[in-house]
C-alpha positions as CSV (number, residue, x, y, z in Angstrom):
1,X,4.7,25.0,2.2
2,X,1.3,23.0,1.3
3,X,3.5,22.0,-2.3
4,X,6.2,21.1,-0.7
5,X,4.6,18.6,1.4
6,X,2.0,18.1,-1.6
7,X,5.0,16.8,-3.0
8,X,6.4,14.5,-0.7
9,X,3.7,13.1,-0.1
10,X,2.9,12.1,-3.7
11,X,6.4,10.9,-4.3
12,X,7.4,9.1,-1.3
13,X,8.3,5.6,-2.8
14,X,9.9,7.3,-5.1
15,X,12.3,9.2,-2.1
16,X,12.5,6.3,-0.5
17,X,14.2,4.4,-3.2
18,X,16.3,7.5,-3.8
19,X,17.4,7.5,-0.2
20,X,18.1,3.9,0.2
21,X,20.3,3.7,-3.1
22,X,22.1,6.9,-1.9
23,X,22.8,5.4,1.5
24,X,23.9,2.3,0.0
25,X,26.3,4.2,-2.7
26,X,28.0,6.3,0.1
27,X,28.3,3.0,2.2
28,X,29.9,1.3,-0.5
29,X,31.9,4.0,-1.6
30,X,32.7,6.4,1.1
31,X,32.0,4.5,4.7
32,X,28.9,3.1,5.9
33,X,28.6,6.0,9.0
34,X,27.9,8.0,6.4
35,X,25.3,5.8,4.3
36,X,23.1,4.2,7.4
37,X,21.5,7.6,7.8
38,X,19.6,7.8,4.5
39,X,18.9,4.2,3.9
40,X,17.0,5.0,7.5
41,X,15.2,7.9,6.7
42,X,14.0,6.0,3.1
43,X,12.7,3.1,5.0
44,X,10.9,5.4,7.5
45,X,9.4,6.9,4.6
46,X,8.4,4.1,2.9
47,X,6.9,2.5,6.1
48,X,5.1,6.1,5.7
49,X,3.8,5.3,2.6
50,X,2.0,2.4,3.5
51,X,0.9,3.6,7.2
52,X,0.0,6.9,7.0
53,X,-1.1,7.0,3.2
54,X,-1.9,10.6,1.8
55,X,-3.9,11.3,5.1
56,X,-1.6,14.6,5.9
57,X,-2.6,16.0,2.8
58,X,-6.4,14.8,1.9
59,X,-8.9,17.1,4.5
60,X,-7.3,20.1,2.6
61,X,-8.7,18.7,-0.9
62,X,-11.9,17.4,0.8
63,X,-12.4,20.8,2.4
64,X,-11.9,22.9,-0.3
65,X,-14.3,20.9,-2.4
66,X,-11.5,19.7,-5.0
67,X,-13.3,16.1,-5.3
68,X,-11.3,14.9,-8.5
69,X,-8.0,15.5,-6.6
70,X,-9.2,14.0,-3.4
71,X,-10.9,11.2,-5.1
72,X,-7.2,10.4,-6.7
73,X,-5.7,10.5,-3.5
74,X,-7.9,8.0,-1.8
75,X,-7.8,5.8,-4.9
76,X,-4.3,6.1,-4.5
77,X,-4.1,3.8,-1.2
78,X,-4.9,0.1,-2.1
79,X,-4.0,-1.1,1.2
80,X,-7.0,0.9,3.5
81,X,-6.5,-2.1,6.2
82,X,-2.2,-1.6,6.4
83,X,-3.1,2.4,7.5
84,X,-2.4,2.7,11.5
85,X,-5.8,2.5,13.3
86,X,-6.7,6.0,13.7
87,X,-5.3,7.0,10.6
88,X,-7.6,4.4,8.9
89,X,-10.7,5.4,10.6
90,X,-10.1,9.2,9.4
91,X,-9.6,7.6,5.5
92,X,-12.8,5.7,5.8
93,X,-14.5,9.0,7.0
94,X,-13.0,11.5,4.8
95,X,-13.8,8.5,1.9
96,X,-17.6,8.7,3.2
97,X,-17.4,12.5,3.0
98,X,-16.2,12.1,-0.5
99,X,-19.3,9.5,-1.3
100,X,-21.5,12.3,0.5
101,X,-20.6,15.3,-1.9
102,X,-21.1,12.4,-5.0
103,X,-24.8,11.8,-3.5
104,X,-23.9,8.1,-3.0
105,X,-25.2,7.5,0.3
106,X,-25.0,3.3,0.3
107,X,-21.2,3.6,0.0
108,X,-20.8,6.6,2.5
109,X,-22.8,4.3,5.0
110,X,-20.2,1.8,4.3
111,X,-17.3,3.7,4.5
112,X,-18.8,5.0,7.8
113,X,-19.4,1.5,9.0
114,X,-15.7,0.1,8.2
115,X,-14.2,3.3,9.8
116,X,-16.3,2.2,13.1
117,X,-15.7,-1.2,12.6
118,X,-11.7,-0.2,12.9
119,X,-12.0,0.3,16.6
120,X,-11.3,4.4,17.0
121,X,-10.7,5.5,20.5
122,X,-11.6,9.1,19.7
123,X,-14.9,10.0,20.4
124,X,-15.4,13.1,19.0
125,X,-14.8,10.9,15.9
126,X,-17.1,8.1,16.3
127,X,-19.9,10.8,17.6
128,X,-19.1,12.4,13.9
129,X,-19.5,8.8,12.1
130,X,-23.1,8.1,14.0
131,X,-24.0,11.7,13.0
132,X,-23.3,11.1,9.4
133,X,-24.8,7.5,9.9
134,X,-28.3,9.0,11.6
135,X,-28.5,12.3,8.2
136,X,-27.6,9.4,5.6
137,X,-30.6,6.8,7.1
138,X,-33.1,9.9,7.8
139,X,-32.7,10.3,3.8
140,X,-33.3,7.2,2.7
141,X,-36.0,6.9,5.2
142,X,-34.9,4.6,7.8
143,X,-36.2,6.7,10.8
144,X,-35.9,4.2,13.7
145,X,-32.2,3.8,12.6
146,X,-31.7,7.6,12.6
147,X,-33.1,8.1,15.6
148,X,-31.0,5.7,17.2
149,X,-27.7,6.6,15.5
150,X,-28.2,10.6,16.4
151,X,-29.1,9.9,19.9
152,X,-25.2,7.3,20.3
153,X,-23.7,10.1,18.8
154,X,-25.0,13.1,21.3
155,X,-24.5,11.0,24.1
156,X,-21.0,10.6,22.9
157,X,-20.6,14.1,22.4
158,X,-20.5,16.3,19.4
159,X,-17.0,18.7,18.5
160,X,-19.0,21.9,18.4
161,X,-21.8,23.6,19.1
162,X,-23.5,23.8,15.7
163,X,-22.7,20.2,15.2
164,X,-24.8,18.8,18.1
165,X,-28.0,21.5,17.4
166,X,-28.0,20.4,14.4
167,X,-28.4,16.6,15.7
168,X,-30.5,17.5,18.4
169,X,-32.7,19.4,15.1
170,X,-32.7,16.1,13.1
171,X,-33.9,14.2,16.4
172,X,-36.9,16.8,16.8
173,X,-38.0,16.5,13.2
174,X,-38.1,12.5,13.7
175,X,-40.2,12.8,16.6
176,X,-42.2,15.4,14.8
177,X,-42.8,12.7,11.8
178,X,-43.3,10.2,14.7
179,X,-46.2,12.3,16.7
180,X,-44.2,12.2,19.5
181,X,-44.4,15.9,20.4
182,X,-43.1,15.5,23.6
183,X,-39.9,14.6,22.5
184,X,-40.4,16.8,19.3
185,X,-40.3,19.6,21.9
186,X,-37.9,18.6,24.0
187,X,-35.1,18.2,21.3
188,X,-36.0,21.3,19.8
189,X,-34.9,22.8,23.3
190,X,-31.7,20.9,23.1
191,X,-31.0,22.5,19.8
192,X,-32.0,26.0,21.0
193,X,-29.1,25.1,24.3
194,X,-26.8,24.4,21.9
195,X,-26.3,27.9,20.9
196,X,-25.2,27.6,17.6
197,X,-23.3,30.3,15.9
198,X,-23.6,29.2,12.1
199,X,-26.4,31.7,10.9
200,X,-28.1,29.0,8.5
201,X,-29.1,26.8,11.0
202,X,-30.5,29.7,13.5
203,X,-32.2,30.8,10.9
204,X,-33.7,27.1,10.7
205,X,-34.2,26.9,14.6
206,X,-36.2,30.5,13.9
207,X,-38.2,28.2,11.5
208,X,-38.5,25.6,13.2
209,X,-39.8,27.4,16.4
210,X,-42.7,28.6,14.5
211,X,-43.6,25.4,13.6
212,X,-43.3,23.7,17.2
213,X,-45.1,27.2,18.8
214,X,-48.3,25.2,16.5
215,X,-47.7,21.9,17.9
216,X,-50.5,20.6,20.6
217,X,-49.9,20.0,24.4
C-alpha cells in the first residue's frame, strides 16, 4: 500500500498530464461527458502537487531514519511558501528534524522559525517547534533563550507524557546551571508528574534525583 502511494506521490505531474490528455482525447473523440471526469481529477492532482507536496509520504522516511530519501523528497518541493498553511508548517518541521539528525542546528532553528512564522493553529505543533527551539539553543549555549522557549512550549502543552518530562528536565538542568535551586527543584518535580513511560529518560530522572537529593535548601 505504502508503494502504491510512494508512487503516486512521486509521479503526480506526471498523472496529471496523463489524465488531462486522456480526458481531452475521449472529449474530442468519444463525447465530452465522458472526458470532463479525468481532466478533473488531473487538475486536482496537480493542484496536489503543489499544495500538499510529498508531505503524505515524508514522516515515514524521517521516522525510519532513511535521511537520503527524505532529504530528496524535501529537496523535491521548490515552492515551500505555495504548500497549504498547516501542511507547510509540518515541512518546515519535519525539514528541521532532518537538519537535526545532520547536526546542523543553525538551519534546524531556521526551519523551526519559518514553520512558526507560517501561522499554525495547532498547538501541539507549535509546543513541538519551541521544544526543539529551547534543546537546539541549550546546545549552543543560549540558556536564557532555552529557558524561555521550553517554558512557551509547556504552557502550550506538550503531545505526551515523555515529551513534556523531558522539557520540564531541560528546564531543571537550566536552573541547576543558573543556581536557582528552587526552580531546579521544582521542575525536577514537574518531570517526576509527568510520569513518563520511555525507560531512558526514567532512568535519567533516577539520575537526576540523586543529584538534586545533594542540592542545598
Amino acid at each position: 500500500m505504502f508503494a502504491l502511494r510512494k508512487f503516486l506521490v512521486k509521479n503526480r505531474l506526471l498523472l496529471a498530464v496523463v489524465l488531462i490528455a486522456l480526458g481531452i482525447f475521449l472529449g474530442i473523440k468519444v463525447t465530452w461527458w465522458l472526458g470532463w471526469l479525468p481532466i478533473l481529477i488531473g487538475l486536482l492532482t496537480a493542484v496536489a502537487h503543489f499544495l500538499i507536496g510529498p508531505m503524505t509520504i515524508l514522516p515515514h522516511y524521517i521516522e525510519t531514519g532513511d535521511v537520503e530519501e527524505a532529504q530528496k523528497l524535501i529537496d523535491s518541493v521548490k515552492k515551500p511558501e505555495w504548500l497549504f498553511k498547516q501542511v507547510r508548517s509540518g515541512f518546515y518541521m519535519l525539514k528541521a528534524n532532518l537538519s537535526t539528525m545532520n547536526n546542523d542546528l543553525d538551519a534546524a532553528e531556521e526551519q523551526l522559525r519559518k514553520g512558526l512564522a507560517s501561522g499554525a493553529t495547532d498547538k501541539d505543533a507549535e509546543g513541538m517547534a519551541l521544544l526543539q527551539l529551547g534543546f537546539i539553543s541549550a546546545q549552543k549555549g543560549n540558556l536564557k533563550e532555552s529557558y524561555e522557549q521550553l517554558r512557551k512550549a509547556v504552557q502550550l502543552g506538550l503531545p505526551d507524557a515523555d515529551t513534556t518530562a523531558r522539557a520540564y528536565m531541560q528546564l531543571s538542568s537550566i536552573c541547576a546551571q543558573r543556581r536557582d535551586y528552587r526552580g531546579c527543584k521544582f521542575y525536577f518535580a514537574k518531570a517526576k508528574a509527568a510520569k513518563p513511560k520511555n525507560a531512558e529518560i526514567v532512568e535519567q530522572l533516577k539520575e537526576m534525583n540523586k543529584q538534586i537529593a545533594r542540592i542545598p535548601g
